[in-house]
C-alpha positions, -999 to +999 in steps of 0.1 A: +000+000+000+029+026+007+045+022-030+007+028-044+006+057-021+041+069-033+034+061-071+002+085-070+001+126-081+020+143-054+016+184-061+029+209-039+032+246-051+050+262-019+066+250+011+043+239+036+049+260+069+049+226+093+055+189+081+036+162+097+067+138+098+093+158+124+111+142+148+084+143+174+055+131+156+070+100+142+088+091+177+056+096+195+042+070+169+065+045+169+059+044+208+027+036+195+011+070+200-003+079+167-035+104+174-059+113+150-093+134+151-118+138+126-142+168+114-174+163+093-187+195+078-219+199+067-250+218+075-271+186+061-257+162+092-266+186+117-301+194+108-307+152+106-309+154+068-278+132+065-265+104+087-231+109+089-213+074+084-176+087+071-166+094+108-175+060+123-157+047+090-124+066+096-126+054+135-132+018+120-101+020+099-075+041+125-085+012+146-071-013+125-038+002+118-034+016+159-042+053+150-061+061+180-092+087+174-093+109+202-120+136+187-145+136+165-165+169+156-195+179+133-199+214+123-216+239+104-209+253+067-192+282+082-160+291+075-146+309+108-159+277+125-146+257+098-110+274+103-112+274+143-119+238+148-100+225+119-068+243+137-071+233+169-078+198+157-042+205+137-029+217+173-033+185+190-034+158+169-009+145+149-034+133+118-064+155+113-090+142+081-125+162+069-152+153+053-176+174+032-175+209+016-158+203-009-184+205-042-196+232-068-226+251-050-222+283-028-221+261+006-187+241-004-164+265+011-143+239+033-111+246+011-113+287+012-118+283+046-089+260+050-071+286+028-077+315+047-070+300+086-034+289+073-027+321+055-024+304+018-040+322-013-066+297-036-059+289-070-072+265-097-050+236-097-043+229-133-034+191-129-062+186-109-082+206-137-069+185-164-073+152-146-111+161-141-114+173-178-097+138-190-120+111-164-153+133-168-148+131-206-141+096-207-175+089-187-194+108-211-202+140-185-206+171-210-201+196-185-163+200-179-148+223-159-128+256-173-125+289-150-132+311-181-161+292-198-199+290-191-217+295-153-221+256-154-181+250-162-170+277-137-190+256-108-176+225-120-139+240-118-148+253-083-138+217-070-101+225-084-097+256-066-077+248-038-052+262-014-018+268-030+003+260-003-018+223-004-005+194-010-028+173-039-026+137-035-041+115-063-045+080-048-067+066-065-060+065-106-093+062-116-106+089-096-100+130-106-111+135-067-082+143-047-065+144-011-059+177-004-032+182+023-030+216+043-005+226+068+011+190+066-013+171+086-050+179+079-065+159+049-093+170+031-117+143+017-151+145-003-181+138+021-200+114-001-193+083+018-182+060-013-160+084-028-145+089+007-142+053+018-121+048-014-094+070-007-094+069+025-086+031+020-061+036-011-047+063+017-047+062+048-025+024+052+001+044+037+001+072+057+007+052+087+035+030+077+050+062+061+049+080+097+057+050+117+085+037+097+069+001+095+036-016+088+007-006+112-001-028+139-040-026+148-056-026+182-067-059+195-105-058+206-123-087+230-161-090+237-172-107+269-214-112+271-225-112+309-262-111+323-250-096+357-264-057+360-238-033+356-243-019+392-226-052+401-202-059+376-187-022+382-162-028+414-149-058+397-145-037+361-128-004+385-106-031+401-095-048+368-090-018+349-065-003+373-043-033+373-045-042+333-040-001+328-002-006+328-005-034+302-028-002+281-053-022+283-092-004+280-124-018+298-158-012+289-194-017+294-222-015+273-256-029+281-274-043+249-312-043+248-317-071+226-337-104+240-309-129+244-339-159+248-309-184+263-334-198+287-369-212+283-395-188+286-372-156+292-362-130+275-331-120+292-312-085+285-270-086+288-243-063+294-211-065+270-182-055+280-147-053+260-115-052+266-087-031+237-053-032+239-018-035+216-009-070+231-029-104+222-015-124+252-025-095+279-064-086+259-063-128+260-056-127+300-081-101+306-109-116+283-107-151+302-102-133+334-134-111+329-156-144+319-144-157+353-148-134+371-185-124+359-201-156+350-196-139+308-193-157+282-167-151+250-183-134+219-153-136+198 
């Protein structure tokens, strides 16, 4: 996945002003520290019109390669709220990724307001232009984008105006949509979710290994299934958590309201608790201890 990721379009028309891979950021990782947080922008997710799935995807995925999510935010299409989260995201986390904001109409102003918090001017990005032009052609569109042509072709080159200190990543060949990279660590993605799981797949595995210096090693997940009330399982979850803390190990608890009908007659509710860590053998030890201890049963 890293030579794909090298082998794709890698634009940059000015220096960035901070790189993502300095000495601190890629020895906080490879103590296994990677952080990232995640922004989706879009009036349409807060007003219930759209469910927004692209954030529980990018926590899915930083999951399995140990990136661990430590915010995630939804905000409006406004871009001094845009530019305010975005750069405290930036501030304390080492990988930031957006979704949304990024089309033709008058509410896609995620780029100019990425431009204007990090000081950089915007400017049609003329391989980004071309690539456009050359897939949209091939697919028949008969819009295409030019700056200078109809209203219809000025929208559609609106989605190649970008920030010119960016960074534009082209992972995916058969795509014209692109990563744009701002200020080294925050990635800008499309919101539609297919168009974003894509590149965050033909991505993201990259962008890891490239930081870490080595393939990504996930996080280890166990379930345990109990049908004690929380209220009693909690001293012996407080008790286990401090000592399996210094192994990083997690604990949670998360009642589940579906009928379990595991006995005649009943329907009987259960509690599921998990344990997440970087180590097999010590999640292993603490999955078989938590069955023990809490008359639970293994779900995977």
């Amino acid at each position: 996945m890293l030579a794909r990721w090298q082998a794709s379009s890698i634009i940059r028309t000015r220096p960035l002003t901070r790189r993502l891979t300095d000495s601190a950021a890629v020895t906080h990782h490879t103590a296994g520290h990677l952080t990232a947080a995640f922004c989706a922008i879009g009036n349409e997710i807060l007003n219930g019109k759209v469910l927004d799935v692209n954030s529980h995807l990018f926590a899915q995925r930083c999951f399995g390669l140990g990136v661990s999510v430590q915010r995630i935010e939804v905000i409006p299409d406004q871009r001094d709220e845009i530019g305010r989260t975005v750069k405290q995201l930036a501030r304390n986390h080492h990988i930031v990724f957006t979704s949304g904001g990024i089309g033709p109409t008058h509410d896609d102003i995620t780029y100019s307001a990425l431009a204007h918090a990090f000081g950089s001017k915007m400017t049609h990005h003329l391989p980004t232009l071309d690539r456009m032009r050359r897939i949209m052609q091939k697919r028949g569109v008969s819009t295409l984008p030019d700056p200078h042509g109809s209203a219809d072709q000025v929208a559609c080159a609106r989605m190649a105006l970008l920030p010119d200190s960016a960074q534009v990543l082209h992972p995916c060949e058969e795509l014209w949509v692109p990563i744009v990279c701002v200020a080294g660590n925050v990635h800008v993605l499309p919101g539609i979710p297919g168009l974003f799981e894509r590149l965050l797949d033909a991505y993201l595995p990259g962008l890891v290994e490239r930081l870490g210096g080595r393939p990504p090693q996930g996080f280890v997940r166990v379930l345990v299934a109990t049908h004690l009330r929380e209220s009693v399982i909690a001293p012996v979850l407080e008790e286990l958590q401090r000592r399996y803390a210094k192994h990083g190990i997690q604990l949670g608890s998360y009642p589940d309201w579906t009928p379990q009908h595991d006995a005649p007659g009943k329907d009987r509710r259960r509690v599921v608790l998990s344990a997440v860590g970087r180590d097999q053998s010590h999640v292993d030890a603490c999955q078989a201890e938590l069955c023990r201890r809490l008359a639970g049963t293994p779900l995977q």
